[in-house]
PLY file of the C-alpha trace (Angstrom):
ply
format ascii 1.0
element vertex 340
property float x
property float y
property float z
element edge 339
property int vertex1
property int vertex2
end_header
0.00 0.00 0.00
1.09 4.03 -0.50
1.22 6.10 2.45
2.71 9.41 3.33
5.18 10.24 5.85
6.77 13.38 7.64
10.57 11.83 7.72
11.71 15.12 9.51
13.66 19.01 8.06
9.77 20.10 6.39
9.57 16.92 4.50
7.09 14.42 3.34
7.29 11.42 1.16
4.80 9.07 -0.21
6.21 5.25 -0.33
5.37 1.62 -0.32
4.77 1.06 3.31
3.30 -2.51 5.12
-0.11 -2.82 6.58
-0.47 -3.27 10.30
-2.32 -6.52 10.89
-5.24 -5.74 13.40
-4.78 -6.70 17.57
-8.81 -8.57 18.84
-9.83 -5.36 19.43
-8.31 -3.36 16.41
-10.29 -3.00 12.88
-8.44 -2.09 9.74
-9.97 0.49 7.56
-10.25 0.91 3.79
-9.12 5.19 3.79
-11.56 7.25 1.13
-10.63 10.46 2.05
-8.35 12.87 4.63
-8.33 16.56 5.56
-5.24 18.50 6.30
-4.81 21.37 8.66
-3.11 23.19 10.94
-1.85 20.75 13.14
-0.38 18.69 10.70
1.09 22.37 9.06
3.16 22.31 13.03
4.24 18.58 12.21
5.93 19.12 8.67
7.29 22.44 10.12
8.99 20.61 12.97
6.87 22.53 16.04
6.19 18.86 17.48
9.71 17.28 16.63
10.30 16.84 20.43
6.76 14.77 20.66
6.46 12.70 17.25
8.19 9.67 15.84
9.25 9.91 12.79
8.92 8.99 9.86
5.14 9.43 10.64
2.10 8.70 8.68
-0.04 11.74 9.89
-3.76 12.43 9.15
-6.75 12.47 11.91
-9.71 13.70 9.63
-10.73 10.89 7.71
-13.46 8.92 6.24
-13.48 5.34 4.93
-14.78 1.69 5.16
-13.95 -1.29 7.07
-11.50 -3.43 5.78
-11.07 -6.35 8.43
-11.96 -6.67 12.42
-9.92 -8.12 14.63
-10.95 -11.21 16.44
-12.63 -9.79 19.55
-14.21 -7.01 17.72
-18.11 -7.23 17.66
-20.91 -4.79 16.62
-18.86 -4.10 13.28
-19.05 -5.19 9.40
-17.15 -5.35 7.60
-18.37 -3.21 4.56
-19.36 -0.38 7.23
-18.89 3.19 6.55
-16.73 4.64 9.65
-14.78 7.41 10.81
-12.54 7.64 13.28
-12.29 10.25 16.40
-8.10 10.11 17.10
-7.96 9.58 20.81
-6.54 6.64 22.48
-6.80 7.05 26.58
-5.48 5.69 29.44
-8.80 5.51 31.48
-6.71 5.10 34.67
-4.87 9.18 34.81
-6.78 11.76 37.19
-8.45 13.01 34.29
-9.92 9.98 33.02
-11.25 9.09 36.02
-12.87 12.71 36.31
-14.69 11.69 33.06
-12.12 14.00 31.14
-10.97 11.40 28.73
-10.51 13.12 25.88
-7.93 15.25 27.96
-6.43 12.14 29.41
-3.08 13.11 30.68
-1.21 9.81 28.69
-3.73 10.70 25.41
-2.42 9.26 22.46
-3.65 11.69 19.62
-3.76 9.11 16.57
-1.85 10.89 13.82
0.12 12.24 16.16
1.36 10.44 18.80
0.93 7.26 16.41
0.28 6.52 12.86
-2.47 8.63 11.26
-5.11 8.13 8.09
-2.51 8.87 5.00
-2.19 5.18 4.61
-4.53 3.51 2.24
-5.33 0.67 4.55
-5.15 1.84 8.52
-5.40 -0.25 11.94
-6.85 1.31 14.73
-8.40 0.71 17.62
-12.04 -0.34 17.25
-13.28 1.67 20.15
-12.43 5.27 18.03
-14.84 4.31 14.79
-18.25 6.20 14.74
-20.87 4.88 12.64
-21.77 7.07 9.40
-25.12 7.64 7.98
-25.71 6.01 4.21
-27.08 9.03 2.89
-23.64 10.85 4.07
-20.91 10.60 1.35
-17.44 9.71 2.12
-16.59 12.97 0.73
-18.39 14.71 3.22
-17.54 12.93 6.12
-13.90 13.89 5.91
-14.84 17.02 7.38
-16.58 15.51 10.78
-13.68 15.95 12.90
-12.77 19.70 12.10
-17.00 20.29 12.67
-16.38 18.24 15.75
-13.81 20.73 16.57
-16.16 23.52 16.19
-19.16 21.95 17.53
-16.79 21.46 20.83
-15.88 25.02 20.89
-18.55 26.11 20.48
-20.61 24.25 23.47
-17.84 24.40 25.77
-18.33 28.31 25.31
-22.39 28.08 26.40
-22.73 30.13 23.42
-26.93 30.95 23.29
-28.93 31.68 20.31
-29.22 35.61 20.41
-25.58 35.91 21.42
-22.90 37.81 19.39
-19.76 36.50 18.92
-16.38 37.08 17.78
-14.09 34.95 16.10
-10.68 35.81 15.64
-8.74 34.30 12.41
-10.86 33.33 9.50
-9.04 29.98 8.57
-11.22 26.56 8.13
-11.68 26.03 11.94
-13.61 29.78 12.31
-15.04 29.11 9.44
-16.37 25.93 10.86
-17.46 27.70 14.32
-19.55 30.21 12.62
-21.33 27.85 11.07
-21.76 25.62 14.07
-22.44 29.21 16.21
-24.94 30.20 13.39
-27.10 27.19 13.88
-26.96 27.73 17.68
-28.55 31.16 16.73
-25.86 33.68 17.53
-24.79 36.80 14.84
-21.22 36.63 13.99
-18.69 38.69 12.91
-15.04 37.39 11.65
-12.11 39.40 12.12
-9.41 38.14 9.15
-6.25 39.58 7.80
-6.18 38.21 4.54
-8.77 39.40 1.78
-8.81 35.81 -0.42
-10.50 34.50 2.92
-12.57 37.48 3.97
-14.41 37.14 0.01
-14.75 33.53 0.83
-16.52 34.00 4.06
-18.56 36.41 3.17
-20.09 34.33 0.02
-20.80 31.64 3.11
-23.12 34.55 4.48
-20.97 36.14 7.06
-19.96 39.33 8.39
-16.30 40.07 7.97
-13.34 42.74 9.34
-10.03 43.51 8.44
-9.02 44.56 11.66
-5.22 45.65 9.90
-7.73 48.60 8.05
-10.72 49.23 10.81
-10.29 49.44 14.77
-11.81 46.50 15.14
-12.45 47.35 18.85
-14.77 50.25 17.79
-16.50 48.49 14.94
-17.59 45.65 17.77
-18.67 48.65 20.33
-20.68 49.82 17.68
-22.43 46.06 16.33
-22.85 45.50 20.21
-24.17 48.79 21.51
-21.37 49.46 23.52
-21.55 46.24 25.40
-19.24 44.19 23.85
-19.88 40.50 22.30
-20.76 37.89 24.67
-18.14 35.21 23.32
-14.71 35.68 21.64
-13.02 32.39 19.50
-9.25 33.16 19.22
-8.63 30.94 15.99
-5.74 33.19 14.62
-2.81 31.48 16.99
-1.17 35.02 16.34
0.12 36.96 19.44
-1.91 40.60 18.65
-5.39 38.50 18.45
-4.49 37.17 22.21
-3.69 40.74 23.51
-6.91 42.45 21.67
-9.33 39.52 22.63
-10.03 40.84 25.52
-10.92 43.92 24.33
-14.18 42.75 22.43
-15.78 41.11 25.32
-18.41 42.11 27.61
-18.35 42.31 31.09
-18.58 38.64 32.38
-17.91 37.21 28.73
-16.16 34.65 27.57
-13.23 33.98 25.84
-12.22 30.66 24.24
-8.54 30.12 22.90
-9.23 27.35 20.37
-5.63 27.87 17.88
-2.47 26.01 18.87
-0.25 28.50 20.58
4.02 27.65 20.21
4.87 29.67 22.68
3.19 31.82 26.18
1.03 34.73 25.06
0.75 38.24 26.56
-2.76 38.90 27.42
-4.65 41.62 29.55
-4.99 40.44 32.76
-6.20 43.92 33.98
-9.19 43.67 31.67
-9.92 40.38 32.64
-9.88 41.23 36.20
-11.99 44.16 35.38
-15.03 42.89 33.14
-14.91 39.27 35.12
-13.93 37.94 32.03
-14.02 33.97 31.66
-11.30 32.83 29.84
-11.23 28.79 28.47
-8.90 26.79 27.03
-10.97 24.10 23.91
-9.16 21.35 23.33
-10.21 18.18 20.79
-13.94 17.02 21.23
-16.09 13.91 22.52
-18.05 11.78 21.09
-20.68 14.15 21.31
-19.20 15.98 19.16
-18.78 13.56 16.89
-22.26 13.18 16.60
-23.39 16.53 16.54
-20.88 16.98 13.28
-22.73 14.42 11.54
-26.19 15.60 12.29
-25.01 19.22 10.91
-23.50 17.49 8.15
-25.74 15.19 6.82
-28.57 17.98 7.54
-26.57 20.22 5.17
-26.71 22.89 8.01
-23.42 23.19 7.08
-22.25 23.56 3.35
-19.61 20.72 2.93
-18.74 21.84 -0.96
-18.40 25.06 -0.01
-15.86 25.14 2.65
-13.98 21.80 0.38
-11.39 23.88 -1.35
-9.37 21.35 -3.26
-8.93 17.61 -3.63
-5.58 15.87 -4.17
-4.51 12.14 -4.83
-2.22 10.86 -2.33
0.70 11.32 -4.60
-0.01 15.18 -4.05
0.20 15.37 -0.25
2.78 17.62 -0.88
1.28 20.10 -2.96
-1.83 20.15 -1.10
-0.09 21.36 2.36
1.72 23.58 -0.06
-1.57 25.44 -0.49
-2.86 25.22 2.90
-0.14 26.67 3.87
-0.75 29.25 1.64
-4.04 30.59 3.46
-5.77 30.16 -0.21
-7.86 27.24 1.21
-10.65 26.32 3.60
-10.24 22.84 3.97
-8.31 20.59 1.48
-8.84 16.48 1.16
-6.61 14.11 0.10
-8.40 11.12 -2.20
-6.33 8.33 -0.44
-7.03 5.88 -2.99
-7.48 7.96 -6.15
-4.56 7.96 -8.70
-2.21 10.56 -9.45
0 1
1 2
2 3
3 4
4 5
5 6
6 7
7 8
8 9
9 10
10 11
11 12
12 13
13 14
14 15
15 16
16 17
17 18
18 19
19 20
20 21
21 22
22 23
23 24
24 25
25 26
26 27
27 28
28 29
29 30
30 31
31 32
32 33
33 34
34 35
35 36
36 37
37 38
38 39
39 40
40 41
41 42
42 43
43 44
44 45
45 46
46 47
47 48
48 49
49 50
50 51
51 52
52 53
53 54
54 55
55 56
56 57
57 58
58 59
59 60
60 61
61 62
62 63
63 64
64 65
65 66
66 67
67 68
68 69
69 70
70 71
71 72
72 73
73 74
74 75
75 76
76 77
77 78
78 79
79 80
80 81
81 82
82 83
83 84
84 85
85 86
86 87
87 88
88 89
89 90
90 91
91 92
92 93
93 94
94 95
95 96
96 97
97 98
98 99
99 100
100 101
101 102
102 103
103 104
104 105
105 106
106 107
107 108
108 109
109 110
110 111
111 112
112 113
113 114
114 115
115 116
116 117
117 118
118 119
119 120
120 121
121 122
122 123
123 124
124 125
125 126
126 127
127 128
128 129
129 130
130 131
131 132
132 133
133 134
134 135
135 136
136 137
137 138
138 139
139 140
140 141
141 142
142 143
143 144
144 145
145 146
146 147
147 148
148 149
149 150
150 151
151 152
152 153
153 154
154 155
155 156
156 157
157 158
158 159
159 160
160 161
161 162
162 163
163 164
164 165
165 166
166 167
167 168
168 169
169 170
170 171
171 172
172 173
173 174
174 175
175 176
176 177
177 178
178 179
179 180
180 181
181 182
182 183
183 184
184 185
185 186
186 187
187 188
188 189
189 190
190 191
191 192
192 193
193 194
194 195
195 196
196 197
197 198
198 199
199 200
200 201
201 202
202 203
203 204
204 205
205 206
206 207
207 208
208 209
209 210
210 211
211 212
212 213
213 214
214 215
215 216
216 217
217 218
218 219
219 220
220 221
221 222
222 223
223 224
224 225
225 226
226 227
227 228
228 229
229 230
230 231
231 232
232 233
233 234
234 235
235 236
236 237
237 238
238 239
239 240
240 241
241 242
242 243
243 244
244 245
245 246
246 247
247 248
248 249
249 250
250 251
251 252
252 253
253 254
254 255
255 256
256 257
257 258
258 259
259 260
260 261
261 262
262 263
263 264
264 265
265 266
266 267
267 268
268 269
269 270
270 271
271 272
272 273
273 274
274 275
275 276
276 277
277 278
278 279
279 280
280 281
281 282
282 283
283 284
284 285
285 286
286 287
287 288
288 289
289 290
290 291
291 292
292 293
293 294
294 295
295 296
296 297
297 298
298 299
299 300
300 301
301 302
302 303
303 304
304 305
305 306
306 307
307 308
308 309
309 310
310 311
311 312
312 313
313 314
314 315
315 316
316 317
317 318
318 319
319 320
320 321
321 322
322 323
323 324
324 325
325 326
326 327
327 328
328 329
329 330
330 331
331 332
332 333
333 334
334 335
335 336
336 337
337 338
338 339
C-alpha cells in the first residue's frame, strides 16, 4: 500500500509502506478520504519534533470503510462506513477518572502520537470508529472531525442563540465555528487579515473585518451597543489576536482560545480582572461531538462543498499542504485511494 510520511527538516514522502495486521480489538480500515490542517502544518514544520516519531504517517480527519476486524471485535461489518475520532486514553490518569478522557493526561492523539489516516489501509483501535449515515458521502464525512472541533468550541463556550460572537482568524476552523455558532442562533462577525478569505466568508453569508484597516475594537462597540460580544473564538494562533481579545468582550464574557499556541502569550490580565472575564482553554472534542458533526452534516446545516477547497490524490500530499499553507484554502482532502 502508498502512504505518506513526515521523515523530519519540512519533508514528506509518499512510499510503499506494510499494513499493520489488526490486535482482537483493532479493525483495519479501507481510507476514502483525509483533511489537512493546521496541526499537521506544526508537524511538517517541525513545532512537534520533540513529541512525534518519525517517519510518521499523519492524518486524523478521515473517512473510509472497514477493511477487516480483529478477532474480539463485535458490533462491526465489515463493509461499514466509519470514521474515526483520534484519541486513544489511558482511562486510569486523574483526568480519566474525572470523566475528562478526551484530555487524558497519557492521550495518544492518533496521527500524532501514532500513525495517522494517509495510509490507504489503517489499523486502529475499534473503540475510536463512529458509525456514518448512508445518505452521508465519504466525501463529506472527511470534514466531521474539524465540525467536531467547532461543535466542541462552540458548546464548551455556552454560546446561546441571540448571542454575538467574535471569532478571531478566518481559517477553516472559524469558518467551521460560525457555522456551528450560526445554527446555535448567535450573529457573527469574523475578524481576518487576509482578503482571499474574507471574500470567501462572506459568500458563506458572514460578516467580515479587516481589523489591519478598521479598529476592530470600535467596529464591535458599535455592532454590540457598547456592550461588547458575549463570546470571543481566538482561531488566529497570532500573538496581537491574544492581547486584543479581551478587548471585544463584555463584562462577564467569555473567551475561548481554540488555535495552537508555540509559545506563552501576553494577554490583559487587567481587563480580565476588570469585566470578570471567563477565559477557556478548547481542546479536541467527545463523542458528542462527533455526533453533533454528523447531524449538521448530513442535515446540510453546514455547506460541505463550499468550505472543500481542493482535492488531491495521495501522490499530491505535498502540494496540497503547499496550499494550505498558503491561506488560499478552507479545507483541502486528500483522495487516499485515487490515482495521481
Amino acid at each position: 500500500m502508498r502512504a505518506a510520511a513526515y521523515t523530519g527538516d519540512g519533508v514528506v514522502s509518499v512510499t510503499d509502506a506494510t499494513p499493520t495486521d489488526p490486535g482482537p480489538d483493532d479493525v483495519v480500515i479501507d481510507v476514502a478520504y483525509v483533511g489537512v490542517c493546521g496541526t499537521d502544518l506544526h508537524i511538517i514544520h517541525g513545532s512537534m519534533d520533540a513529541r512525534v516519531s518519525r517517519p510518521l504517517v499523519f492524518g486524523h480527519e478521515m473517512s473510509g470503510t472497514i477493511r477487516e476486524l480483529g478477532a474480539d471485535v463485535t458490533g462491526w461489518n465489515v463493509g461499514d462506513s466509519v470514521t474515526v475520532m483520534p484519541l486513544d486514553w489511558d482511562g486510569t490518569c486523574p483526568a480519566c477518572r474525572n470523566g475528562n478522557q478526551h484530555i487524558c493526561q497519557n492521550l495518544d492523539f492518533i496521527g500524532i502520537d501514532s500513525p495517522g489516516a494517509l495510509q490507504q489501509t489503517w489499523t486502529v483501535p475499534a473503540s475510536t470508529l463512529v458509525p456514518l449515515p448512508a445518505s452521508l458521502s465519504l466525501r463529506t464525512a472527511a470534514l466531521i472531525e474539524p465540525v467536531a472541533v467547532a461543535v466542541h468550541d462552540v458548546r464548551r463556550s455556552e454560546l446561546r442563540a441571540g448571542d454575538r460572537a467574535v471569532i478571531i482568524g478566518g481559517g477553516p476552523i472559524g469558518v467551521l465555528i460560525a457555522s456551528v455558532a450560526r445554527q446555535a442562533g448567535a450573529e457573527i462577525v469574523v475578524l481576518e487579515l487576509d482578503p482571499a478569505r474574507r471574500r470567501m466568508i462572506e459568500q458563506l453569508g458572514f460578516t467580515t473585518v479587516d481589523p489591519s484597516a478598521t479598529d476592530a475594537t470600535a467596529w464591535v462597540e458599535e455592532w454590540t451597543g457598547g456592550a461588547g460580544a458575549d463570546v470571543v473564538f481566538e482561531v488566529s494562533g497570532a500573538a496581537a489576536a491574544v492581547r486584543s481579545a479581551t478587548t471585544f468582550a463584555r463584562v462577564r464574557g467569555t473567551i475561548v482560545i481554540v488555535a495552537i499556541h508555540p509559545t506563552p502569550r501576553e494577554i490583559d490580565l487587567q481587563r480580565v480582572f476588570w469585566r470578570e472575564l471567563r477565559l477557556l482553554g478548547a481542546r479536541v472534542y467527545q463523542r458528542i461531538d462527533f455526533e453533533r458533526a454528523i447531524e449538521l452534516l448530513n442535515s446540510d446545516a453546514i455547506d460541505a462543498e463550499a468550505v472543500i477547497t481542493s482535492v488531491y490524490p495521495l501522490t499530491g500530499v505535498t502540494d496540497a499542504l503547499a496550499e494550505l499553507q498558503s491561506g488560499r484554502a478552507l479545507k483541502i482532502l486528500i483522495d487516499v485511494q485515487a490515482d495521481a
